[in-house]
N, C-alpha and C positions, 0 to 999 in steps of 0.2 A: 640655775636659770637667772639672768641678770634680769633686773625691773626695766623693762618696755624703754630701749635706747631713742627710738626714733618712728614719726609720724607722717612728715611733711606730707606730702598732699594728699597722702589715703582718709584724710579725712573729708572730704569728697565721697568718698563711698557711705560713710557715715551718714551725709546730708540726704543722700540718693534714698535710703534705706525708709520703707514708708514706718509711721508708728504701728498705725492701725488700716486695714484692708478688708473692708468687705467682702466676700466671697459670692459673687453671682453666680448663676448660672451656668453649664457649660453651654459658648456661644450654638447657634446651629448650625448644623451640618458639622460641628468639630468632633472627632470623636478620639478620645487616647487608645492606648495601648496599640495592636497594630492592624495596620490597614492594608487591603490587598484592590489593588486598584488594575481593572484592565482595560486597557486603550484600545479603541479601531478607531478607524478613519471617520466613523460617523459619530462618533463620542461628542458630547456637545461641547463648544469650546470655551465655556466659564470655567474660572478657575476654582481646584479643589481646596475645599478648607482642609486644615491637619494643625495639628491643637501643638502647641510649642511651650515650653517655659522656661525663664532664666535660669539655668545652671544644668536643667535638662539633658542630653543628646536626644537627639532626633535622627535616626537614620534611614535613610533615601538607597532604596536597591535598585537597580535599574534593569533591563535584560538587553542593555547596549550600552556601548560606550558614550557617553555627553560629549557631545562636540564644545559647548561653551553654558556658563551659569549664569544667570541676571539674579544677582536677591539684590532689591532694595534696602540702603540701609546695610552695607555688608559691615560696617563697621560695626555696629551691635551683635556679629555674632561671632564663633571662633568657628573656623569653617577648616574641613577636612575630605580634601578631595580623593577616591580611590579611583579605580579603572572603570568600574559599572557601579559606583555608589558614593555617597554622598553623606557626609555628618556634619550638623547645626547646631551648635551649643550658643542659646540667645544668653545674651547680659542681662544685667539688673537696671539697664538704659531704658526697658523696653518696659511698659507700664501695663498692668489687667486690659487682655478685649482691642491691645495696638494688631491692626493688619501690616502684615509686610508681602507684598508679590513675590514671588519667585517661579521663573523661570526657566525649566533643562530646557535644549535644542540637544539632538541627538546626531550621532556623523553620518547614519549608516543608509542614508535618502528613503529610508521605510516613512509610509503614511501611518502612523501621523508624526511629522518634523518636531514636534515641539509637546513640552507638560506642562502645562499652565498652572501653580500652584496659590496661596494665600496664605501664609502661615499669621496663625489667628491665637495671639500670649491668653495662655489660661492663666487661672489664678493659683491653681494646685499639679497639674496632671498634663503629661505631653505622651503624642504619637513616639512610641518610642523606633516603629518599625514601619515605614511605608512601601511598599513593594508595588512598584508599576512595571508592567509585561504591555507589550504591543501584538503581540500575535500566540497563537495556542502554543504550548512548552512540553517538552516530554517531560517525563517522570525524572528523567537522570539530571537533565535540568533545574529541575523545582531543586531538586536534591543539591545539587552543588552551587544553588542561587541561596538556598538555606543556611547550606553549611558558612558559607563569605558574609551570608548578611550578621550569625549568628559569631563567627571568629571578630568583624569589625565591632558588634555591639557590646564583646565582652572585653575588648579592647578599651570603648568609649568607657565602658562601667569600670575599670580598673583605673582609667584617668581620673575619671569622678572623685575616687576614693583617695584619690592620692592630692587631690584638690582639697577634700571635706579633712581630711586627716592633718593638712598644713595649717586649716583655721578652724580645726574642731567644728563645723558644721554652722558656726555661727556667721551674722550679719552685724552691723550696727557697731558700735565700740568697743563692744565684745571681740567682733568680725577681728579689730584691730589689736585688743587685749594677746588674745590667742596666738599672732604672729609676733607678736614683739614690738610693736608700732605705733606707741602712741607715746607722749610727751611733748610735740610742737603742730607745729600748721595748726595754731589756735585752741585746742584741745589745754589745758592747766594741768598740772599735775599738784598732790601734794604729799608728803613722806607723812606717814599717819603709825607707823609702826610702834613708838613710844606709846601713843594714845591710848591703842585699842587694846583690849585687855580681856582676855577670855571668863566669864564665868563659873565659880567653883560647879563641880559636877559635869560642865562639858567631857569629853571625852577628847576633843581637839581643842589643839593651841593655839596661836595666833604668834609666827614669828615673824614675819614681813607682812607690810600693809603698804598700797598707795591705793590711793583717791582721783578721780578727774571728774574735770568738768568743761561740758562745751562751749563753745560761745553762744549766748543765748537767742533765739529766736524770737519773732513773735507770730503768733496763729492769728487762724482767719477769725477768731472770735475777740483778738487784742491781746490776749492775754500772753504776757511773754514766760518761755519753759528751755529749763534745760535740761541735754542728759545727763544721769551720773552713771559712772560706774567705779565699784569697789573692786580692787585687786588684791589676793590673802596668799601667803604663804600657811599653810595646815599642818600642823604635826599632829597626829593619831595616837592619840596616848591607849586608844582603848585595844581591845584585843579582837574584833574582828575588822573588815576594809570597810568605807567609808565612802560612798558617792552621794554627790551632790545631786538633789531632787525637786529644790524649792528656796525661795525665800521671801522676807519682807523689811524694809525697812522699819524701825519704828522711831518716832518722831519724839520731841520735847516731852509734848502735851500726851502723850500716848495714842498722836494719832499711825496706822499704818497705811504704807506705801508698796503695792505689791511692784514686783521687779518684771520689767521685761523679759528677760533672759537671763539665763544662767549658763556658764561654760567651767568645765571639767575636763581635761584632756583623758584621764585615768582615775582610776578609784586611788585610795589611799589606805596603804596599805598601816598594818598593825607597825608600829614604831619608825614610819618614812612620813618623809615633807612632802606634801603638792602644792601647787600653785591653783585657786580656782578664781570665776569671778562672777559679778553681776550687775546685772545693768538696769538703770529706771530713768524716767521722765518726772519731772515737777515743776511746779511755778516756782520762776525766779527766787519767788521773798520766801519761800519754804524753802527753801534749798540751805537757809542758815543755819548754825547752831550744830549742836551734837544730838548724834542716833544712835542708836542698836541695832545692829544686822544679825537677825535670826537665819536661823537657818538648818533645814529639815535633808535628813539623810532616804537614800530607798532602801536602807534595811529595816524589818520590821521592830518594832520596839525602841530605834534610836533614840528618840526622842527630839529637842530642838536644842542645838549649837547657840547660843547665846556670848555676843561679843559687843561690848560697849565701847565708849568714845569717838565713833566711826564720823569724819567731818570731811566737808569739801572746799579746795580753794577759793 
């Protein structure tokens, strides 16, 4: 696996990506998993809330054809039009608690013309299934509105996976680690591999290393922070596999630094190299100097991986 060629401007997703997010409440009237919505003419014409989320699908069944779609904002989603149904995968654009309207108009001149919807960005959890009927449905019906809503959502969930699988499930310079992508558009690098140096009794080696660092911020408190993230090459000297579970930085003074995130494409197997990594925040003027990047397995008994010399440009 070559060490991360290139960045340019996905670091932009990096910026986008929040540190830290509160987790409110789910808003009202939103409610996840699926929803069975039936329209008449006397339905009142507010529109329905339906709980959405970035990287989500959301699927819209319909029991007619849409004549045409209005979502506000259509560029925040990846949209997926069928004959009687509808899929909305929202971006990482779209912030906790943002309303976007959306609107079907239906061809087929039954009352009521139109579905007036609100989709309303959870922090955790989306409508995965919305199902609106206009008039009562036979049984054979439900049944083959089931079967289309249920062949399009496993559709939508195998795309998912084929998205999480390209960047290992990660966000943040992680997000970027995982696809190959990081080295320019402001992001540093440094070749740290001579430096770092595995500990007697580890179980894993340390044969490739780089380092990066972003261009520094400052927060609404003043204070300016960057991210770091470490990138390892692993060899498994020991004799069972090896996954990544945790880690921390630790500092000069022996202070520690817990990591935002950690990414592992695959366990590591007994006498094979992985590539893993991990990612933290810190104030500028701590960011100097040489660490140790610990780091703990999810087999029981591993113990902690221990790796010194670890520094950032």
């Amino acid at each position: 696996m070559p060490l991360l060629p290139s960045a340019t401007l996905l670091r932009l997703v990096w910026l986008a990506s929040p540190l830290e997010a509160a987790v409110p409440s789910t808003p009202p009237g939103c409610e996840a998993g699926t929803r069975h919505l039936e329209l008449t003419e006397d339905t009142p014409r507010e529109a329905l809330a339906v709980c959405v989320h970035p990287g989500l699908p959301t699927n819209f069944f319909f029991d007619t054809k849409p004549r045409r779609v209005e979502l506000a904002g259509r560029e925040w989603f990846r949209v997926m039009e069928a004959e009687t149904g509808l899929v909305l995968v929202p971006t990482v654009a779209l912030g906790d608690g943002e309303r976007v309207p959306l609107t079907v108009y239906f061809q087929d001149g039954m009352a009521p013309a139109s579905a007036r919807f609100v989709l309303v960005v959870h922090p955790s959890e989306a409508a995965r299934l919305v199902e609106v009927t206009r008039q009562p449905r036979t049984l054979a019906s439900y049944r083959e509105g089931e079967r289309q809503a249920l062949a399009e959502a496993r559709q939508c969930r195998e795309d998912k996976a084929r998205l999480e699988t390209r960047c290992g499930g990660q966000v943040g310079l992680l997000g970027l680690v995982a696809q190959g992508m990081l080295g320019e558009g402001g992001i540093s690098s440094k070749d740290i591999t001579r430096s770092v140096t595995s500990r007697p009794g580890n179980t894993l080696t340390s044969t490739q290393a780089l380092s990066y660092r972003s261009a520094t911020t400052r927060r609404e408190d003043g204070r300016k922070r960057v991210r770091l993230v470490v990138e390892q090459e692993l060899r498994n000297t020991g004799s069972t596999p090896w996954t990544l579970a945790g880690a921390v930085l630790v500092g000069p003074q022996g202070v520690e630094w817990e990591v935002l995130g950690v990414w592992q494409p695959e366990p590591i197997a007994p006498g094979e190299k992985r590539f893993i990594g991990v990612e933290l925040e810190m104030e500028e003027a701590a960011a100097r100097g040489t660490f140790t990047l610990k780091l703990w397995g999810q087999e029981a008994g591993g113990g902690g991986q221990f790796f010194d010399g670890v520094s950032f440009p």
